[in-house]
C-alpha positions as a Python dict, from the first residue, in 0.01 Angstrom:
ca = {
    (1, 'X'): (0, 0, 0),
    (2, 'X'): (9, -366, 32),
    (3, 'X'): (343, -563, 38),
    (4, 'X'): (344, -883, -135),
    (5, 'X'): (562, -1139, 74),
    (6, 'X'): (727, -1359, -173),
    (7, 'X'): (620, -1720, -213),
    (8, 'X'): (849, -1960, 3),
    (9, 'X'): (1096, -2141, -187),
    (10, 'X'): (1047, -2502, -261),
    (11, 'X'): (1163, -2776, -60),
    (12, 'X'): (1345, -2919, -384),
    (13, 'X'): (1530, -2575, -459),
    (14, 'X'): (1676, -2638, -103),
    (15, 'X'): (1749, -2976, -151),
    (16, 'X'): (1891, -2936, -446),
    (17, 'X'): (2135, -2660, -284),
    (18, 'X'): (2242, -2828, -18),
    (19, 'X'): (2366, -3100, -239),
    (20, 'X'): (2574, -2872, -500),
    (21, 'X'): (2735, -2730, -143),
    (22, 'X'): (2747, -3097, -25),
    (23, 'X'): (2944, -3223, -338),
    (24, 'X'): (3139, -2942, -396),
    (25, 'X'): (3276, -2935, -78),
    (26, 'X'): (3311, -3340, -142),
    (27, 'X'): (3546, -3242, -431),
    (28, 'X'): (3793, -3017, -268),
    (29, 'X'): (3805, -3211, 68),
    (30, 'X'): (3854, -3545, -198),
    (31, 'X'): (4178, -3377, -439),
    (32, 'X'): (4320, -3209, -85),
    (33, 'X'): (4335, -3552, 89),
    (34, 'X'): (4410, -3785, -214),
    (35, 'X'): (4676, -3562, -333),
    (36, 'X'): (4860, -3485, -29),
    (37, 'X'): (4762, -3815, 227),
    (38, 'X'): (4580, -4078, 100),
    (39, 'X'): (4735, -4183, -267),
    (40, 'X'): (4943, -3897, -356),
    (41, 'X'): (5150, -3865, -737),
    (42, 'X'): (5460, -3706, -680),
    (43, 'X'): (5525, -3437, -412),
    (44, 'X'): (5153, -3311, -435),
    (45, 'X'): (5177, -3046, -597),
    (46, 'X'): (4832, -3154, -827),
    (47, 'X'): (4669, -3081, -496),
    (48, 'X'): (4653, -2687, -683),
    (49, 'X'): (4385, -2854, -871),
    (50, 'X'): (4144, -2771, -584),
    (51, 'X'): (4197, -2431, -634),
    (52, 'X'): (3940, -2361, -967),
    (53, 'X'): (3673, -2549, -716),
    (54, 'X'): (3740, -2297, -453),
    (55, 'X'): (3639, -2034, -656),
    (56, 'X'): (3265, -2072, -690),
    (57, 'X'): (3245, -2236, -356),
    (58, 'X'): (3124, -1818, -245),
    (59, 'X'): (2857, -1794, -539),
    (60, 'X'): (2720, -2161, -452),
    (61, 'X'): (2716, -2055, -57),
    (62, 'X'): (2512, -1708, -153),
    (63, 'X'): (2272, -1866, -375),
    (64, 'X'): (2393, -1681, -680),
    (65, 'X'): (2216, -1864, -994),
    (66, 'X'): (2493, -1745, -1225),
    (67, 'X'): (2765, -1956, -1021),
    (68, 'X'): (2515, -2298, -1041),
    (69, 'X'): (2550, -2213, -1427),
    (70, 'X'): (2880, -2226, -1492),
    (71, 'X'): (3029, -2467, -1208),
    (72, 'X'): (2784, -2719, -1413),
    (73, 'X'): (3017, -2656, -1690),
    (74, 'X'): (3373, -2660, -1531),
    (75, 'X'): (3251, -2973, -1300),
    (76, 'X'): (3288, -3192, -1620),
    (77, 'X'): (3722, -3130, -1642),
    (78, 'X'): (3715, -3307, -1242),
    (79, 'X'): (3467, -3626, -1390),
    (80, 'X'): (3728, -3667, -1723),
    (81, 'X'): (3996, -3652, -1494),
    (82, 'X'): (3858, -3899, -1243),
    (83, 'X'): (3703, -4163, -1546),
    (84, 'X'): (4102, -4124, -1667),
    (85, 'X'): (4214, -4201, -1398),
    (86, 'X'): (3968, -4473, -1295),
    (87, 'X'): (4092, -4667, -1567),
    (88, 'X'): (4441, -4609, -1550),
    (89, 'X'): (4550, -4549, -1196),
    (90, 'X'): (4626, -4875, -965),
    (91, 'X'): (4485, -4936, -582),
    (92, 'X'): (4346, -4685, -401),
    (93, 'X'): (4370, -4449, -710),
    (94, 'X'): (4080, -4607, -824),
    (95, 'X'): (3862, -4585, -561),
    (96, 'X'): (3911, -4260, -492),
    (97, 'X'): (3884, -4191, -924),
    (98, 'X'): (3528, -4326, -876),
    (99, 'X'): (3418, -4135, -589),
    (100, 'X'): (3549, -3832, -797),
    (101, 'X'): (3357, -3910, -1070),
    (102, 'X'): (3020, -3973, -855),
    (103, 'X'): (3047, -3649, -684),
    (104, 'X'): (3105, -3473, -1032),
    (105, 'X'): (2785, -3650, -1108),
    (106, 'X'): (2583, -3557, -787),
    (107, 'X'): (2723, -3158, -839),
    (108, 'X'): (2609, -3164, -1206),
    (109, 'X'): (2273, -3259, -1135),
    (110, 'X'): (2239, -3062, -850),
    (111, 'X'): (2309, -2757, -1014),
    (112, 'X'): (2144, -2834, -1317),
    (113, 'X'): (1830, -2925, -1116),
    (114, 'X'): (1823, -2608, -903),
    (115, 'X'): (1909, -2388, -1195),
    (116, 'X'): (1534, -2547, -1354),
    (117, 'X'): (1360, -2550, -1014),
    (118, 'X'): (1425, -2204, -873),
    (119, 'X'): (1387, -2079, -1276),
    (120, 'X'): (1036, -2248, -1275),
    (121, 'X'): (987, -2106, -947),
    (122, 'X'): (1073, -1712, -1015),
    (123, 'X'): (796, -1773, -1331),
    (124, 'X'): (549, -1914, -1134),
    (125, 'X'): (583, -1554, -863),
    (126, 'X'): (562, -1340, -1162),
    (127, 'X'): (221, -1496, -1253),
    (128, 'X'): (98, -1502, -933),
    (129, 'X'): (236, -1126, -874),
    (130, 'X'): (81, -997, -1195),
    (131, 'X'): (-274, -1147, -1151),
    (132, 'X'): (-532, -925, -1096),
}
């Protein structure tokens, strides 16, 4: 019986993975410091707002396609927050708004782009696989 080895992955499916990890990380390292060190709003107690981040940081880490999904959906509530507060906050609010909002970018696109990629991917294996 002869084993068919799958096809490696494509070096764009890894890039685009280590990115998602990348920003996501990015995002709860960035609320954890700006809410408790660097430009905190009270007695940081909005640093919680990490916490729905740390959720699907164990799907993105194990690759799990149904994680890239839906953290492409609940990564837009971090880039209204940070545009909000881009425009209203004062000093280093701001610049620390704006890095939110590119790294909600950057995790969006990621995921979105490995989601197509490894999708187009798994097709093109089951049309190699079922070739005569």
């Amino acid at each position: 019986m002869e084993s068919v080895s799958p096809a490696p992955v494509p070096p764009v499916v890894a890039l685009t993975r280590a990115l998602a990890v990348a920003s996501l990380l990015g995002l709860i390292v960035l609320g954890l410091a700006w809410e408790l060190w660097l430009a905190p709003t009270g007695r940081g107690t909005l640093a919680f707002k990490v916490l729905p981040l740390a959720i699907p940081l164990a799907g993105i880490l194990k690759n799990r396609m149904y994680t890239y999904r839906w953290v492409s959906l609940l990564v837009w509530l971090y880039f209204t927050e940070g545009v909000v507060r881009a425009t209203s906050d004062r000093g280093t609010g701001v610049w620390l708004a704006m890095l939110e909002v590119v790294l909600c970018l950057v995790l969006f696109a990621a995921c979105a782009a490995h989601v197509r990629w490894r999708l187009k991917h798994a097709h093109a294996n089951e049309q190699t696989a079922s070739a005569p």
